[in-house]
C-alpha positions in Angstrom: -1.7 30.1 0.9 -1.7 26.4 1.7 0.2 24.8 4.8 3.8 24.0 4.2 3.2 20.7 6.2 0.4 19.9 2.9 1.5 18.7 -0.4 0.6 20.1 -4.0 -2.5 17.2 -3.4 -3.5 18.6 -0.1 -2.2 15.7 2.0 -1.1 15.9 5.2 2.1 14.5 5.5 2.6 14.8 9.8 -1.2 13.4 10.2 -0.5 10.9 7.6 2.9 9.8 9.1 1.1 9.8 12.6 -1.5 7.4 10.8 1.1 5.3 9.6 2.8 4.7 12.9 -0.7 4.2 14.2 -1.4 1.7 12.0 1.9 0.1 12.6 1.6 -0.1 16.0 -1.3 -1.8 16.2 -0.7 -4.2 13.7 2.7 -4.8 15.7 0.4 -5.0 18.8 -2.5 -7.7 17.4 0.5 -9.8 16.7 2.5 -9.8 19.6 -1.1 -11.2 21.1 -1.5 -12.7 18.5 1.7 -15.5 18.8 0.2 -15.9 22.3 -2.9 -17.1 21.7 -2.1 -19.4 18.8 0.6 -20.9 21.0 -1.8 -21.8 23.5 -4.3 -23.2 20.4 -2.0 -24.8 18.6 -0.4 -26.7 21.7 -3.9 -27.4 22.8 -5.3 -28.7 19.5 -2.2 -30.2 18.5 -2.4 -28.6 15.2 0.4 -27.6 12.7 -1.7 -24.6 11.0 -2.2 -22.7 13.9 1.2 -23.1 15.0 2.2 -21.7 11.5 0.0 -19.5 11.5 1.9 -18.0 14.6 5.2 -18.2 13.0 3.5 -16.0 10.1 2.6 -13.4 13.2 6.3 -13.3 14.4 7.4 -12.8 10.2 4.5 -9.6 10.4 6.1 -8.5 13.8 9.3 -8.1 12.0 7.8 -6.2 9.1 6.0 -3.5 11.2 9.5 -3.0 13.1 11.0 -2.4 10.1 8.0 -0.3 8.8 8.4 1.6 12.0 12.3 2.5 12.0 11.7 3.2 8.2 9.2 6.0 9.4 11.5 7.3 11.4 14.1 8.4 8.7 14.3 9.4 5.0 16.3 8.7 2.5 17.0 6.5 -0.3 19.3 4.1 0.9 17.1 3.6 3.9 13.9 3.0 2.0 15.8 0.5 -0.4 17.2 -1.6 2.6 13.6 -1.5 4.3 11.9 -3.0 1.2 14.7 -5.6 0.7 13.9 -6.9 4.4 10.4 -6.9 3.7 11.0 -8.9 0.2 13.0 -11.4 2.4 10.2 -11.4 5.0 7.5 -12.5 1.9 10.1 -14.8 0.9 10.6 -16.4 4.0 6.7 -16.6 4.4 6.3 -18.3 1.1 8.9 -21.1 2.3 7.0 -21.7 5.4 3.9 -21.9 3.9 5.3 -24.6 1.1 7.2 -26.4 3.6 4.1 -26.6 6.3 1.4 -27.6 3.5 3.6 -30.3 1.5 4.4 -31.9 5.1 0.4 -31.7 6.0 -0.4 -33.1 3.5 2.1 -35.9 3.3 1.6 -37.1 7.0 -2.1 -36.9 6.4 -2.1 -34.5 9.6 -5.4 -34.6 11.0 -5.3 -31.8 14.1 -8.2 -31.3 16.6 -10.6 -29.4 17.0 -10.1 -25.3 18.3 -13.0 -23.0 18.6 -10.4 -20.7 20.4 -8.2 -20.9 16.7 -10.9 -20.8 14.8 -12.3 -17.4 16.7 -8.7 -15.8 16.4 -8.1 -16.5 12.9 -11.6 -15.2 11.8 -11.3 -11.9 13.7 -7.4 -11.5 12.5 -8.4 -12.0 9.5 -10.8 -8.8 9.3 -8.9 -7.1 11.7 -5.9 -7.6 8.7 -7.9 -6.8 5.7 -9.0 -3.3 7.5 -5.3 -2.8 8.5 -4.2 -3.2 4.7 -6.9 -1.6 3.2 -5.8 1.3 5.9 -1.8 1.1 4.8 -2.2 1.3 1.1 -4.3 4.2 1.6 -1.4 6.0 3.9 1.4 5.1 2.3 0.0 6.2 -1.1 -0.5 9.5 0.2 3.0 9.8 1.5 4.5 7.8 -1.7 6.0 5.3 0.6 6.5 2.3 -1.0 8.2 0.6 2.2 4.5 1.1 3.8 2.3 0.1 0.5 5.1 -3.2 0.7 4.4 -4.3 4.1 0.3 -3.5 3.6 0.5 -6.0 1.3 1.9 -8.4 4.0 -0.3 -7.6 5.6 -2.7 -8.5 3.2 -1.3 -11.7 2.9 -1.9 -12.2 6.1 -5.6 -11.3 5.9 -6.1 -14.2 3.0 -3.9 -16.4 4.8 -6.2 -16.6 8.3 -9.2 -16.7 6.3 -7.9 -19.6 4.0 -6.7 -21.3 7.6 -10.1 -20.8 9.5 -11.6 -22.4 6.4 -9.6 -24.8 6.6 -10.2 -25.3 10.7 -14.3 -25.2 9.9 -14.3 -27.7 7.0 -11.8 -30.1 8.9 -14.7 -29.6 12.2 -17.4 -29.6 10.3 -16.9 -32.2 7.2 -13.7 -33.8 7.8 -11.8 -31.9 5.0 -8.5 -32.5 6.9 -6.7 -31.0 3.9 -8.3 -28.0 3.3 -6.0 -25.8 5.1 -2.8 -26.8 3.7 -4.8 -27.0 0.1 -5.7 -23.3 0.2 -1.8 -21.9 1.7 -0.5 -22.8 -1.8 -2.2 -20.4 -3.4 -0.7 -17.7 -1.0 3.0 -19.3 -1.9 3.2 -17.9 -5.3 1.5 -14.3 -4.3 4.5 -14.2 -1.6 7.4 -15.2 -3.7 6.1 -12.2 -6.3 5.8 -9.7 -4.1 8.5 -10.7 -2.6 10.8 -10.9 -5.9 9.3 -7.6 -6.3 10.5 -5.7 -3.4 14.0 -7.4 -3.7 14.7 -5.7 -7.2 14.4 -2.5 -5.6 
């Protein structure tokens, strides 16, 4: 006779939700780091993607908290409310990252040089893609869509420090002062869908 605590699929559900919160919490964790270090990068090489690219950290902080209290409950109504602040959070993410790239680019805003940013970005980005990959897997075993939402966050996150240390290496290396803000708009319109997407629900 199979555990109580196990579904019809043999999953877990306590392990899985003590994954979950794992996963959470260090996601939650990297961040709160995270909006340090780019702070101190950002102010040091004057530059307006790594100081965006904090203000995305403090949007992810806000989805894992609401991840987190989501966990914590059931219900419909609950899970409904959670993936309606997470759609905002996408939505608010795709505004910054329009906002930030059209004025880049219409200043011309060359920033210095950061081997401190570029070093964060790179290992936050594969630090994020394991973390997503890690949160789909979870919340498809406990059908959670609130936790398959913000993976994809996360997600975005992942694409959008890689697309930002490219940026950061082709502006050091070649001059491509543009690259960064150039590759974010590709991220806008991945954002406002998932983000439409979770609002509908």
């Amino acid at each position: 006779m199979g555990s109580a605590e196990s579904n019809a699929e043999g999953v877990n559900r306590p392990r899985s939700l003590r994954t979950g919160y794992l996963l959470e919490a260090v996601t939650l964790g990297w961040n709160v780091i995270g909006v340090i270090v780019l702070a101190f990068a950002a102010l040091t090489a004057r530059s307006v993607a790594l100081a965006g690219f904090g203000l995305d950290s403090v949007i992810e902080i806000g989805a894992s908290t609401v991840v987190i209290w989501e966990l914590s409950g059931s219900g419909q109504h609950r899970q409904r409310r959670a993936l309606r602040i997470i759609g905002a959070a996408f939505i608010g993410l795709a505004l910054y990252l329009a906002v930030l790239g059209s004025v880049v680019l219409a200043v011309e805003y060359h920033p210095h040089h950061s081997e401190l940013g570029i070093a964060w970005t790179a290992i936050t980005a594969v630090v994020m893609f394991v973390l997503a990959a890690a949160k789909a897997q979870v919340g498809k075993a406990l059908q959670n869509r609130v936790l398959q939402t913000e993976g994809r966050v996360t997600l975005v996150d992942a694409w959008l420090a890689t697309a930002i240390v490219l940026g950061l290496l082709l502006n050091t290396f070649v001059g491509w002062w543009w690259a960064d803000p150039a590759a974010a708009f590709v991220l806008v319109v991945y954002a406002v869908k998932e983000g439409s997407a979770s609002l509908s629900h």
